[in-house]
N, C-alpha and C positions, 0 to 999 in steps of 0.2 A: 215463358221459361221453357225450356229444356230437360225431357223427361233423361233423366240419366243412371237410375237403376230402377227396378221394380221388385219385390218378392209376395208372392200370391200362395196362398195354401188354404186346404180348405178339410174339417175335418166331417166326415158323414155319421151322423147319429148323434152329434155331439152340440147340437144348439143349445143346449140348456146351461152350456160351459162359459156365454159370454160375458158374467159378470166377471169370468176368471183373467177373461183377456185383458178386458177395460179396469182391471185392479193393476194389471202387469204395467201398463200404459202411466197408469198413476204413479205407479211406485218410481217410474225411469222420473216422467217429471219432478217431482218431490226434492230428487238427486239433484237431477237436470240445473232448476229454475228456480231462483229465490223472487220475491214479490217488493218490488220497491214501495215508497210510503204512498205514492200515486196509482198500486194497483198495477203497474207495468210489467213483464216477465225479464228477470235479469236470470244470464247465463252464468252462474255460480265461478265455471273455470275462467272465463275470462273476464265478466265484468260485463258483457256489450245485452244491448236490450234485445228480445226477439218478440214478434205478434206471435201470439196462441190462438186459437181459435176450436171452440170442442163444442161438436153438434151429435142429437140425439131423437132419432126418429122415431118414432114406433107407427105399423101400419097393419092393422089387423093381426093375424100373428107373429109379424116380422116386426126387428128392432134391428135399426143401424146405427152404430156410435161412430162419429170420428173423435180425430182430433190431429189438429194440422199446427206445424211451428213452422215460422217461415226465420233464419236468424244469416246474421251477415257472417260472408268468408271471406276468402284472399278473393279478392279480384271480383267482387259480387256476393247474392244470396242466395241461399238454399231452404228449398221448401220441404220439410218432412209432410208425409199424409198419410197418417193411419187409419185404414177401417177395416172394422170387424159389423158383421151381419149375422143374421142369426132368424135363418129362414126357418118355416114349419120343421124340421128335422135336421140341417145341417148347418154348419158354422164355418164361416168363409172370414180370411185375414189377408187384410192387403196393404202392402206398405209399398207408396212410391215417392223416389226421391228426382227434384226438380232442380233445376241449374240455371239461373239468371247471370249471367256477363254483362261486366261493366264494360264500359268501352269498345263495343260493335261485337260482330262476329267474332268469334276464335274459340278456339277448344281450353277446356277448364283446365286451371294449372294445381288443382287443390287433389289431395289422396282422399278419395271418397272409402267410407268404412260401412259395413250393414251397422246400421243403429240398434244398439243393446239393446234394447227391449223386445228387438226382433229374438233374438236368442231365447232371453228368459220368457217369451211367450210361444215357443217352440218346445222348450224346456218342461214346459206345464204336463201335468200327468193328463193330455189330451191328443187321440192318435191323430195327431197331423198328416196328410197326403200331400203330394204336390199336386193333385187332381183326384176325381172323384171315384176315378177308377187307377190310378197311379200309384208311386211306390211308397212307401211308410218313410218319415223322414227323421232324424237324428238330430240334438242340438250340440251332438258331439261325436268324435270318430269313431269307424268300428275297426276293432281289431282283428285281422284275418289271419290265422294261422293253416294250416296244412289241412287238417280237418272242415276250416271253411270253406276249402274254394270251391263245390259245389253250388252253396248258397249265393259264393259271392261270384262266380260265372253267369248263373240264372238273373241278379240284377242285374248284371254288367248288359248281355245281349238281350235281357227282355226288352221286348216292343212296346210295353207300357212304361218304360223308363223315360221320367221326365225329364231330369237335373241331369244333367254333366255328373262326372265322377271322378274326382281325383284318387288317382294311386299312389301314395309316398312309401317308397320302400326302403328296406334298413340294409345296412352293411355293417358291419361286424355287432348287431344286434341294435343300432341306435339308426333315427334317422338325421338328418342335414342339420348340422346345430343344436338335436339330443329330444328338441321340443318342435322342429316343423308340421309335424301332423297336427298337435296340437291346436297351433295359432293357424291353420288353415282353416281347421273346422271352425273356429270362431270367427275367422277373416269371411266366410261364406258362408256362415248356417243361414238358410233357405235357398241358397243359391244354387248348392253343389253340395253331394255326397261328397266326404273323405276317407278314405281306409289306408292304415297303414299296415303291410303285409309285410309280415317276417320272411328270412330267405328261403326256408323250404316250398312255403307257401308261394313265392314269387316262381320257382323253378319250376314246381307243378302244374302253375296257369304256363307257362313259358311253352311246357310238354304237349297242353292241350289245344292250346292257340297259333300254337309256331310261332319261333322269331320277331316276326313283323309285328305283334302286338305284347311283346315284351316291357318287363319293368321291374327291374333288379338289381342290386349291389346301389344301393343311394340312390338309384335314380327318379325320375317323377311321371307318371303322365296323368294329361286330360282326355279321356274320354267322353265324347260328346254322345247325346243320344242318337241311337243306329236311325236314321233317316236317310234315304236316297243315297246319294255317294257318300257321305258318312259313313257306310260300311265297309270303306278302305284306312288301311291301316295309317297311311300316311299323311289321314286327316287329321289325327287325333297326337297333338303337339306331344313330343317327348323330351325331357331335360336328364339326360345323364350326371351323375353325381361330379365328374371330371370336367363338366363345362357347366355346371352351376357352381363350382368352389372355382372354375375364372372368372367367376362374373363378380368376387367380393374380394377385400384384404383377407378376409377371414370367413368362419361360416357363418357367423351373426348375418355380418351382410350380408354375403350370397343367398339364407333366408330370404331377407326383408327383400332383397329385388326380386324373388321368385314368389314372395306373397303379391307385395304391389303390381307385379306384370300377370296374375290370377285375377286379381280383383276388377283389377280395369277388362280384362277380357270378360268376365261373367257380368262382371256390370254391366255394359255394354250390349251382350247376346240378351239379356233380361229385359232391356228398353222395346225389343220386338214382341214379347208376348202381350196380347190383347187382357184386358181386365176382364174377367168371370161375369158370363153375363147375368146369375143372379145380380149383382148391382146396378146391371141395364134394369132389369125387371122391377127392382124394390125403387130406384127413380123414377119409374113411368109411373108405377102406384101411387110413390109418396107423390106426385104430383098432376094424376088423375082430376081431383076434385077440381083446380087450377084449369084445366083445359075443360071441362065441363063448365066451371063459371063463366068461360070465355063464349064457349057455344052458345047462351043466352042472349050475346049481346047482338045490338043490331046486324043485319048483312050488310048494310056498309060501312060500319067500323070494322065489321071482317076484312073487308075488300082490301080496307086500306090498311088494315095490319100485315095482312099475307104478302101485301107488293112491299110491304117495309123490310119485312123478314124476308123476302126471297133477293130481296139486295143485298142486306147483310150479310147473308150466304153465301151470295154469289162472291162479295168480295173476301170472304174469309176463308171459299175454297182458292182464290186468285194468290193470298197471303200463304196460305199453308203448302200451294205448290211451290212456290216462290222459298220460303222454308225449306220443303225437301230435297227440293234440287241444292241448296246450300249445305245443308246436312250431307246431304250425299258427297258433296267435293270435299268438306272436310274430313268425312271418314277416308275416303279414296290418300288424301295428303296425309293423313295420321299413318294408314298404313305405309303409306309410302319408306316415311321416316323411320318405323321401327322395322323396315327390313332387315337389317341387320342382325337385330336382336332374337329375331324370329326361330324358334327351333322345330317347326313346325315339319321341314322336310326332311328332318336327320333321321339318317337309318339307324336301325335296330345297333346297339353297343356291341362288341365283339362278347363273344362268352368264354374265351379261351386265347391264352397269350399267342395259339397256331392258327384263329380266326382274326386276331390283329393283324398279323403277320402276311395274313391273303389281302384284309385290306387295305395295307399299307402299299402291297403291291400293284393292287387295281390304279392305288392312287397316284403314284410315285415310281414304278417301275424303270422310268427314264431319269429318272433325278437319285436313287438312291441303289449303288450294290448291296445286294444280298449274298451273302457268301452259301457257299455248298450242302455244310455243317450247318445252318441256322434252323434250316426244318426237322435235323433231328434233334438238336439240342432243346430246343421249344418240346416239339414230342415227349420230352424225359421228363417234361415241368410236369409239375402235379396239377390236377386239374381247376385248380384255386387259386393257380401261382398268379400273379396282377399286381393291383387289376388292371385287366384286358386293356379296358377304356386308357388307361394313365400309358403303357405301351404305346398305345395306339396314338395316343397325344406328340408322346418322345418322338413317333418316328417324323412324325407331320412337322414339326419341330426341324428335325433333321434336314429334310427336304427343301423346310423354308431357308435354312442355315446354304443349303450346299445352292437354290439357284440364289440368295445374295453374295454369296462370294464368285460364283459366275457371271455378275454382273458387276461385281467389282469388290474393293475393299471393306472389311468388317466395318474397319472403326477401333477397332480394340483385338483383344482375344480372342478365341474358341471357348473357351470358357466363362470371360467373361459375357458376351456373346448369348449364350444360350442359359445364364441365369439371368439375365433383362427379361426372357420370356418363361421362367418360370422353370427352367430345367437345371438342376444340381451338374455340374459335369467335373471331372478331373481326369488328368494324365494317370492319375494312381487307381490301382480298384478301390473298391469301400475297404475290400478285408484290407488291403496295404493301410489307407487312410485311419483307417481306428485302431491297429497297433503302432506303438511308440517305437520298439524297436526297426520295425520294417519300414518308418520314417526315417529314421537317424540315418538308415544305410542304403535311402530309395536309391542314391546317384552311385553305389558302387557296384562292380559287375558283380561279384558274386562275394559268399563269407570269408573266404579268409583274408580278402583287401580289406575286410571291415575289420578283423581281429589283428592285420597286421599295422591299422591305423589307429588303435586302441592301445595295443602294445606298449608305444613310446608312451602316452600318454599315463597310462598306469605305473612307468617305472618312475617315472617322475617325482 
């Protein structure tokens, strides 16, 4: 099977907490798993069987509990494996999820979620870390406003930041669908921090960090932990509020496809961290006296166990390279395919309807006039007028408008045209369109052809 997320956390000073975890562990199952008349474990929602398995160690002062469910999905089966330990002084939790494919090689077609009970044991009144010198973790968002962004600047760039960071920021005081922050923190509690920053507070990190590491008016980013080049700005994926509402009919979905493309990517970066080697250490223990039994026996049933074992080896590192080279091409073809989707090297949003304006130019300069009057009429806007992003869209729009008609035929309209892509357009302004009178008399030149075509009609 196929390691396909992992979440690891460890709390220090806090061993004596582990009946708390392994009560949290019980209570998901209870939910989980109803018990058929043969003692089998049935999946309550669907009906289908799943193996259980819950092992408990104790080894002088240390106690490890697991408990592993292995249960079928689309396309194969999924191994959940929780452990908690509970060394002389601190209390370590590890939960990794494993991925078995039917039908050969290929990447999982199923939306992998952190299993609840990862939450509610996060949740517990126990200070969880993501390491043992790392940052304190949440089983739910924190709220930044103006006042925090001290505190929340010093997580952001501290050097002992484990987890990724998501930023969800609000525009007109809500974020992307009213509840996105929300179901992210629950989408990735242990995975990644969430914070949702109100807009003063977005403007003041904006002040402090410059542009390039911007996130404002609805938009999203991931911040990865500052490692090596990670500390360029263009590493750290951003999703503008005006190209997460294209990506849905509505913002429901534009949510749900920017949680699922979160999760898959942290799931994913989480398969790389190595398991805490306190549970190296508590298996060599638990199973010390085992290799000392062994050391009793003849030397040459040694002889001939060690040449058994170093085949086994031999061929299991032959398989496992064989594996990563495979692993590897899949990831290489996965990324391949969401090129597209990728917002990873979009530049910083405009912040003003006269920084659209320069980028539309950079972009477009040969595709679209700019009249004389544009840069000062924009100058008159208020510094709010937008947003910037949705401008900046319209002109990009424009540009694709003016070279398909360079290359030929619409197809249709101008108008019709440029509502297929999402743009409101008409020959009339808004103000003409939303009065009635200034409809009746759009096609006459001026008032009094309209009072002198009124006329008859009144004497009537």
């Amino acid at each position: 099977m196929q390691v396909v997320g992992k979440i690891q956390v460890v709390a220090p000073g806090k061993a004596a907490d582990l009946p708390q975890v392994m009560a949290a562990l019980e209570r998901w199952a209870d939910g989980k798993f109803s018990t058929s008349e043969d003692g089998a474990a049935i999946i309550q929602r669907s009906g289908a069987t799943a193996m259980t398995d819950r092992r408990d160690d104790q080894v002088g002062d240390q106690r490890c509990a697991s408990f592993d469910v292995l249960e079928p999905v689309r396309t194969g089966e999924l191994l959940t494996a929780a452990r908690v330990l509970a060394t002389e002084a601190d209390l370590y939790f590890n939960c990794t999820l494993s991925l078995g494919v039917e039908g050969g090689l290929a990447p999982p077609s199923i939306d992998l979620f952190t299993p609840r009970f990862v939450r509610e044991i996060i949740a517990l009144d126990i200070d969880w870390r993501a390491s043992i010198e790392g940052e304190h973790l949440l089983s739910t968002f924190a709220r930044i406003a103006e006042a925090d962004v001290e505190m929340f600047l010093a997580l952001l760039q501290s050097p002992q930041r484990r987890l990724p960071l998501i930023l969800v920021s609000e525009l007109d005081g809500k974020t992307l669908a009213g509840d996105l922050h929300s179901r992210l923190a629950s989408d990735v509690c242990g995975l990644a921090h969430v914070c949702r920053i109100d807009q003063a507070a977005a403007w003041a990190v904006t002040e402090r960090l410059d542009r390039e590491w911007s996130c404002y008016n609805g938009a999203v980013r991931l911040f990865w932990p500052f490692r090596g080049n990670q500390e360029r700005p263009r590493n750290h994926p951003l999703w503008t509020r005006d190209r997460l509402t294209a990506r849905g009919d509505d913002e429901v979905e534009a949510r749900d496809r920017l949680r699922q493309d979160l999760r898959r990517r942290l799931l994913d970066a989480s398969t790389f961290v190595a398991d805490d080697q306190a549970f190296r250490r508590f298996v060599r223990l638990r199973d010390a006296p085992a290799v000392r039994s062994a050391e009793t026996a003849s030397s040459e049933d040694l002889v001939a166990r060690i040449a058994q074992l170093e085949a086994t080896l031999e061929a299991r590192d032959a398989e496992i390279s064989t594996l990563n080279d495979n692993l590897a091409a899949l990831n290489v073809a996965l990324r391949s395919q969401s090129t597209a989707d990728e917002p990873a090297g979009e530049e910083p949003p405009p912040a003003t309807v006269l920084e659209a304006l320069a980028i539309a130019r950079r972009r477009w300069g040969g595709s679209i006039l700019f009249g004389d009057a544009v840069d000062d009429q924009a100058a008159a806007l208020s510094s709010e007028a937008g947003p910037p992003e949705k401008v900046l869209r319209y002109l990009d729009v424009l540009a694709e408008l003016a070279a398909t008609r360079a290359a030929g035929a619409l197809g249709g309209t101008v108008p019709t045209w440029l509502k297929d892509r999402g743009v409101n357009a008409s020959i009339e302004s808004e103000t003409i369109r939303n009065s009635r009178d200034s409809m009746k008399r759009r096609n006459l030149p001026d008032r009094r052809q309209a009072d002198a075509v009124r006329a008859p009609r009144q004497a009537q």
